[in-house]
N, C-alpha and C positions, 0 to 999 in steps of 0.2 A: 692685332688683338682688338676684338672691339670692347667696350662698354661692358656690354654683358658679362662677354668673358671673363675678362678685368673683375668684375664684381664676383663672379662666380670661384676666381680663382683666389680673393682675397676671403673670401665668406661661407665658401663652399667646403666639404661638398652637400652637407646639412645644417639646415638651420631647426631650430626650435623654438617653438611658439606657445608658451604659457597662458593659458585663456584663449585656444586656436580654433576654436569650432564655428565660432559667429562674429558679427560685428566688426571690430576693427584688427582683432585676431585672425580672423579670417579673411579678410583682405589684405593682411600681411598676407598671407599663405598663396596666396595668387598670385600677388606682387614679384614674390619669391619663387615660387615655383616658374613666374615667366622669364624671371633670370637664371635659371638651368638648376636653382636647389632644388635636393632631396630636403622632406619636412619630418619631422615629428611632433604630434601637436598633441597637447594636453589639458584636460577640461575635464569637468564632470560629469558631461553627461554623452554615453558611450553613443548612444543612437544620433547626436547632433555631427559627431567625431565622426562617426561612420559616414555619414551624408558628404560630408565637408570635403572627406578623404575620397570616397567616391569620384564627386563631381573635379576634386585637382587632378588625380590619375586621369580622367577623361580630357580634361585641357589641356592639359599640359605634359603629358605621359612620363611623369616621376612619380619614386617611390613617395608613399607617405604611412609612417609608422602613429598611431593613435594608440595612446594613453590614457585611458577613464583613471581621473584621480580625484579627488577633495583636497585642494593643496591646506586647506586649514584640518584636516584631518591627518597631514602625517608628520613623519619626520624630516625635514627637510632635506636636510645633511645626507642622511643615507637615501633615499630616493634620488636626490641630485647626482650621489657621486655612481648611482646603480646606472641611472640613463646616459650622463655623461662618459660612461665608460663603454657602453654599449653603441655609443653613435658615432661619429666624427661632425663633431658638429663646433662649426666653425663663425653662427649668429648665433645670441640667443635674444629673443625677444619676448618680456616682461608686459602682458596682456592683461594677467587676471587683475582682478579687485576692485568693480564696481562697487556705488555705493550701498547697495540693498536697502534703498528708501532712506528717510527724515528723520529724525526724531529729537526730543531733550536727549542730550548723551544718560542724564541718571535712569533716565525712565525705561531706556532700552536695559535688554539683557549686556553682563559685562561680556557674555560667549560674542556678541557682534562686534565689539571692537577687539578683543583680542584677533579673530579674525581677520579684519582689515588691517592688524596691523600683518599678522603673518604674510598676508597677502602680496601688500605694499611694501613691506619692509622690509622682513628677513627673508621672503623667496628673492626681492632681486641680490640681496647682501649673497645670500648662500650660491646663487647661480653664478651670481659674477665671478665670487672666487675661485669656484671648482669648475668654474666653463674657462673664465680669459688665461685662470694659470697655464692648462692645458695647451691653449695657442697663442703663447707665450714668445716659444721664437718662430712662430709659424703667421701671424697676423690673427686678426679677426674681430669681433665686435659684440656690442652690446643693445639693444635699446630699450632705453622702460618708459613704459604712456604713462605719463602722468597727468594733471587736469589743471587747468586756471584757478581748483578750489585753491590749490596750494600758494597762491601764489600770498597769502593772512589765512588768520583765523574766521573760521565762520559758523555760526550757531545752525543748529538742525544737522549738521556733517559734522561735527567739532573733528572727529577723531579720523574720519576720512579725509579731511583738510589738509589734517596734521601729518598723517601718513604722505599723502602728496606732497608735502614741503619737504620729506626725507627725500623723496625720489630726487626730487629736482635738486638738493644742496650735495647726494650723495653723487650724482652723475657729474656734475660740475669737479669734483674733486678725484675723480676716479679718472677722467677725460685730461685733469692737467698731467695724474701721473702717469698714467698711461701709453699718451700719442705717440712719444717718443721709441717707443717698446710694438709699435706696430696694432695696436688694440685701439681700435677707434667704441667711443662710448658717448652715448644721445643720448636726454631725456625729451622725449617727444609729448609737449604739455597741448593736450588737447583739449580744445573749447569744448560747447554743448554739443554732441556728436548726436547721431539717431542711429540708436541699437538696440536690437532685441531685450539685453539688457537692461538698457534704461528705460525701457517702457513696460517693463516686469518688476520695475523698481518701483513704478507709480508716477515716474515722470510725464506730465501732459506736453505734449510738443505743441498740441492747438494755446494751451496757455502763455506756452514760452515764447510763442512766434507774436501771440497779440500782445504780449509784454515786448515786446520788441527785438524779441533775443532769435536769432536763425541758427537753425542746424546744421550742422555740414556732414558730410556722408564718410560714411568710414573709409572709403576708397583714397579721399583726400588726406586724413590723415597720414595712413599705410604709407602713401604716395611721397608724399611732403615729406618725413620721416625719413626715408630710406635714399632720399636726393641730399640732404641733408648731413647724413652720417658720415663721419670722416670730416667735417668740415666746422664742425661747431660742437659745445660743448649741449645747449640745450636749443630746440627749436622749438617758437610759438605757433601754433597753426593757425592761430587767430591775425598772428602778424608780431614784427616786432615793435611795433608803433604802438599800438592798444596795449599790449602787456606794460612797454614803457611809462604810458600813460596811468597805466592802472599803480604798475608798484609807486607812480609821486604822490599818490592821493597820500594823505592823512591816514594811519593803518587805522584806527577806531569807524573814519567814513567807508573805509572801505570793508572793512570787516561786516558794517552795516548794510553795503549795498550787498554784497555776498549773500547774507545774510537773506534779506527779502527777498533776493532773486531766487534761493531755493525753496522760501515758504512760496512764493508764487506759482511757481516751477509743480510743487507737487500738493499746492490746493491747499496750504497750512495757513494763507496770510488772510487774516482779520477781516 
């Protein structure tokens, strides 16, 4: 059996992809579709879905089912347990919930953090429980991207930060109970990545590069991620050395570098 197989036969025979149209979502989707899964990918926007879907049926000549949702528009719970029931779907992978731009948290509307938090929070809680119960004695797995915001608090994201520090303490806890029951579970913490999204978000990547900070390509992530799974509880894409480094700082200094790195990042700093 080779590699493939083996994955295909632990994960398969579909996976699903929360936020799967573009960017790191969607290079899950390729990643996955070259290890012999069937996808169902879910996103907002039905024309990006349609493309995405297209172009894997032509690579890779598997099915893929698309989804047009607003996940901060529904009910979690029942959407989860309607798809989950209709698939066999044996990944799920936790994609949505970019930041949507900067701000003072009071000055934003309170609809944008509720939002993030649904996004972050209660889609992977709800997916986890009504996807891993289901392959339960059968295997299967999980991954949610989370971001280095989470790793303290930080001004201009407070509440996206804060959402990413769930993902990572919720994966870490779900992965100790878990492994043993055959359900492998990642929080896949990704650096400054270059995505359609975050450059709709308002993020300057010329800014971010001359502040010294590099991009890495969604491909890397997906990639890193899925070599990864099974084998650890949380993986840094940046590395384990930097992450290291970063959680000894002082939380207040680091809170602060955080901090100016997104004013910089999206034209806010002084």
């Amino acid at each position: 059996m080779t590699v493939t197989d083996e994955f295909a036969r632990t994960y398969g025979p579909t996976a699903l992809i929360l936020g799967g149209s573009e960017g790191i979502g969607r290079a899950f989707a390729h990643e996955l579709a070259g290890r012999g899964l069937d996808l169902v990918l879910v996103a907002r926007n039905r024309a990006a879905l349609e493309e995405a879907a297209a172009q894997l049926r032509k690579d890779h000549g598997i099915a893929v089912t698309v989804v047009a949702r607003d996940l901060t528009a529904v009910d979690l719970t029942a959407f989860a347990t309607q798809l989950l029931a209709a698939h066999d779907v044996g990944l799920i992978v936790c994609n949505a919930g970019a930041t949507h731009g900067v701000g003072c948290f009071i000055d934003a509307p309170l609809s944008k953090a509720l939002g993030l938090l649904q996004l972050n929070c209660t889609a992977p809680v709800v997916f986890a429980h009504s996807g891993l119960a289901r392959r339960k004695a059968r295997g299967g797995g999980l991954i949610v991207v989370s971001s280095m915001s989470g790793l303290v608090g930080s001004g201009l994201i407070a509440t996206y930060a804060a959402a990413k520090a769930f993902e990572i303490t919720l994966c870490e806890g779900l992965n100790f109970e878990l492994k043993t029951q055959g359900l492998d579970v990642l929080c896949a913490v990704a650096g400054l990545t270059d995505t359609p999204a975050m450059r709709r978000s308002g993020l300057s990547f010329e800014a971010a590069a001359a502040a010294g900070y590099t991009a890495m390509q969604p491909q890397e992530v997906a990639r890193g991620a899925l070599e990864h799974l099974g084998r650890q509880a949380v993986w840094y894409a940046v590395g384990e050395q930097v992450a290291t480094t970063l959680r000894q700082m002082p939380r207040p200094q680091l809170t602060g570098i955080m901090s100016q790195a997104s004013a910089v990042m999206y034209g806010k700093a002084p």
